[in-house]
Wavefront OBJ file of the C-alpha trace (Angstrom):
o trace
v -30.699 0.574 -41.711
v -32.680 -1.815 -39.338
v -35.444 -1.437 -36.456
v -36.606 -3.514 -33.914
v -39.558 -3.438 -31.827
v -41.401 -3.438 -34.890
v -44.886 -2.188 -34.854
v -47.540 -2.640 -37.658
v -48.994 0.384 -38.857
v -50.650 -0.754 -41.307
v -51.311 -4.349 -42.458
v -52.102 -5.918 -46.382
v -56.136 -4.876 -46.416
v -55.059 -1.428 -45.124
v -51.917 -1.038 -47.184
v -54.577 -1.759 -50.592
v -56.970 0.440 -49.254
v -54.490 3.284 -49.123
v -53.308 2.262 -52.698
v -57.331 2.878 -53.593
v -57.432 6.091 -52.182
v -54.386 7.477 -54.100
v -56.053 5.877 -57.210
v -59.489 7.912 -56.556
v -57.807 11.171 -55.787
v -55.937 10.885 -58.645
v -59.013 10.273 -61.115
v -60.593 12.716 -59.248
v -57.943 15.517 -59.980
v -57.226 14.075 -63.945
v -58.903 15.723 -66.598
v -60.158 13.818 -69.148
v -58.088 15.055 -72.290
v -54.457 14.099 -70.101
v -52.244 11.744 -70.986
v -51.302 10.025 -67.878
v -48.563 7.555 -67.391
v -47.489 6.336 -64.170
v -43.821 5.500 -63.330
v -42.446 3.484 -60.295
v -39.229 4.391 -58.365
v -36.780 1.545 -57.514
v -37.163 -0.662 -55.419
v -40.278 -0.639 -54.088
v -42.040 2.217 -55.861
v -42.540 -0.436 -58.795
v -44.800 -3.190 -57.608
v -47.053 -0.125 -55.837
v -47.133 1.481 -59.614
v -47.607 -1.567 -60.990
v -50.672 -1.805 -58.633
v -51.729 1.285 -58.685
v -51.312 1.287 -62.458
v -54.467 -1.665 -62.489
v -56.704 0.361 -59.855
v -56.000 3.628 -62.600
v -56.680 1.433 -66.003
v -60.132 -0.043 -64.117
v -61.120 2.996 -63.025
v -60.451 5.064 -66.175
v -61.496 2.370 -68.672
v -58.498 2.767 -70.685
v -54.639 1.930 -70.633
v -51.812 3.412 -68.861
v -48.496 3.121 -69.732
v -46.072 2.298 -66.731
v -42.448 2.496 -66.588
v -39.912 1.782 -64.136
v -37.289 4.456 -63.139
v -33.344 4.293 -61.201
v -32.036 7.037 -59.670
v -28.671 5.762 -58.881
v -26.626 8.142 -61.274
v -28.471 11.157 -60.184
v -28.236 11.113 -56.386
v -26.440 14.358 -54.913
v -24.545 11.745 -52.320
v -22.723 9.931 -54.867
v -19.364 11.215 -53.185
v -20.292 9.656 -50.494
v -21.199 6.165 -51.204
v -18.088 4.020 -50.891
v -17.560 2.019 -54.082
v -19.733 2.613 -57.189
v -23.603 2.835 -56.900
v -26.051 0.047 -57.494
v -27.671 0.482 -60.628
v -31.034 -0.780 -61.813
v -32.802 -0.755 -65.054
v -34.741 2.131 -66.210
v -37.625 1.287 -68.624
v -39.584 4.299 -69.733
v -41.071 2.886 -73.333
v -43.028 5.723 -73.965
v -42.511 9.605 -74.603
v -43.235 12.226 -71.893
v -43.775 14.935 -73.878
v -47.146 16.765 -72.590
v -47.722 13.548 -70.379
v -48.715 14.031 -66.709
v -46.985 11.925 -64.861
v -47.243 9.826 -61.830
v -44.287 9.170 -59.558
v -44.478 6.068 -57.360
v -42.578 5.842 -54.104
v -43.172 3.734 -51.088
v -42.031 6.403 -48.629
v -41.173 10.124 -48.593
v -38.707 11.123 -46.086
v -36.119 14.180 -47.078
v -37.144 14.541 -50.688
v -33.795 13.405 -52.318
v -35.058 10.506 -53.725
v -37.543 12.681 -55.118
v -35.204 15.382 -56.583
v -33.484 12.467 -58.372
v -36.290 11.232 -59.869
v -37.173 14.497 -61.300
v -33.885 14.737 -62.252
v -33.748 11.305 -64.174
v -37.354 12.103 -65.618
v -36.073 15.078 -67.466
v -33.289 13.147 -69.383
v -36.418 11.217 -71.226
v -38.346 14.559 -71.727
v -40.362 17.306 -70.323
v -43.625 16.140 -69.180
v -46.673 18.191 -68.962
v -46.772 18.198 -64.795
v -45.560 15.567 -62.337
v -47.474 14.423 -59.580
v -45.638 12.553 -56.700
v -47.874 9.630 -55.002
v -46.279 8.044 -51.833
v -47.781 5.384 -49.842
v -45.846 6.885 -46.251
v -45.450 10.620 -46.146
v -42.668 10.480 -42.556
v -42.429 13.739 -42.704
v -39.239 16.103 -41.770
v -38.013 17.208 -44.861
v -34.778 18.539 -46.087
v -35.927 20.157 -49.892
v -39.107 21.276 -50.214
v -40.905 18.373 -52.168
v -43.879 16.999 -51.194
v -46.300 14.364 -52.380
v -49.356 15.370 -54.022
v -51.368 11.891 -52.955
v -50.209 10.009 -50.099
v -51.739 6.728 -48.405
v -50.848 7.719 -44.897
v -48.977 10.616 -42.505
v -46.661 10.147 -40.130
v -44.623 12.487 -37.924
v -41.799 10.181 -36.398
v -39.094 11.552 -33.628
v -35.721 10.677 -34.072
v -34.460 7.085 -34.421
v -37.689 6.395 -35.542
v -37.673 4.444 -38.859
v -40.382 3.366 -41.498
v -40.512 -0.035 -43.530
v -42.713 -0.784 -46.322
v -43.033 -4.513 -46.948
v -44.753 -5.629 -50.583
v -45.365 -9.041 -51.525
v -43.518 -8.828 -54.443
v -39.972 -8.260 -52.820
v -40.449 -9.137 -49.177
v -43.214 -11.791 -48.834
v -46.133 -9.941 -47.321
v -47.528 -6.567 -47.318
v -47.244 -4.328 -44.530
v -46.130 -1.029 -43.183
v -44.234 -1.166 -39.983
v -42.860 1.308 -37.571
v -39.831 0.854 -35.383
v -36.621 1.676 -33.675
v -33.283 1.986 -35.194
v -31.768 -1.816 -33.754
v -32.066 -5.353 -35.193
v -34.311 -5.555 -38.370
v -33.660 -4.742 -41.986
v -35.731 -1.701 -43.108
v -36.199 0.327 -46.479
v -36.345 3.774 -45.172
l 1 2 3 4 5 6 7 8 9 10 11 12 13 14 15 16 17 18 19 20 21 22 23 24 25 26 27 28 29 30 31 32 33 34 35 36 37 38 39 40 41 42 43 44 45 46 47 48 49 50 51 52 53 54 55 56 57 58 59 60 61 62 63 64 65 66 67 68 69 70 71 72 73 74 75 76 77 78 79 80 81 82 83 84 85 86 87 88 89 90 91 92 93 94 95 96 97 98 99 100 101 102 103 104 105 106 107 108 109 110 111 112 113 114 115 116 117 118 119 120 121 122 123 124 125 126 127 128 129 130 131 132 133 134 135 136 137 138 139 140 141 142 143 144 145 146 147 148 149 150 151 152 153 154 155 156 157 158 159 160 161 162 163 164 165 166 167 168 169 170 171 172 173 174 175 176 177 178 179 180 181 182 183 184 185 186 187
């Protein structure tokens, strides 16, 4: 999809200072006998868990494991998608078993991405509880998933789109708000 008219919603020392917040109210809700791992969703969910993933490890004073998860095989629009899907690695190098979990997305918008994940998270074990962290919570949902630590809220109209830009892929970190029109967007 693209936007124009782009507005920045938030810029690079805002987008970090959301990422801190998650990481706090995530420590602050973690007792200290779980097991946490944290696992990023392509594409973007991975450099924000990889991030997020430091913040946790400093804060905690111990390791984390972080994986990366792809969802392509278990989205419910596979019909639908002309051609075969694009899939990605998944790299989960560590059992679930009992492990609470943190899912990584940059933003939640219907919850299908988020169904998927679940779905895909299953096929590598049953984890104690998963906890969904989101840097953009748009809003309007069609399941009933919703994040349990989220950077920022946003309740967009119509033809109103969301972008998350990381370093990592895009060049520069920002989140930007915008139109459906003339440039490429994530969400």
């Amino acid at each position: 999809m693209r936007i124009s008219n782009s507005d920045h919603i938030l810029d690079a020392h805002q987008l970090e200072a959301n990422l801190q917040k998650i990481c706090w109210e995530i420590m602050a809700s973690l007792r200290e006998e779980e097991s946490l791992v944290v696992i990023g969703i392509h594409t973007r969910g991975i450099p924000l868990a990889e991030r997020l993933t430091a913040r946790l490890e400093a804060g905690l004073g111990r390791r984390v494991p972080r994986g990366i998860l792809d969802i392509g095989m278990y989205r419910d629009d596979l019909s639908e998608i002309s051609g075969s899907p694009i899939l990605r690695s998944t790299d989960i190098p560590f059992d679930l078993a009992g492990r609470t979990v943190v899912l990584v997305d940059d933003v939640i918008y219907t919850g299908r991405t988020v169904r998927a994940a679940l779905d895909a998270i299953l096929d590598h074990g049953r984890p104690r509880r998963v906890w969904l962290a989101t840097l953009v919570d748009r809003g309007d949902r069609e399941l009933p998933i919703q994040p349990d630590f989220y950077g920022i809220r946003l309740n967009l109209g119509a033809g109103q789109m969301v972008s998350v830009r990381v370093q990592e892929i895009d060049g520069d970190d920002c989140v930007l708000l915008g139109t459906k029109g003339e440039q490429e967007i994530s969400h």
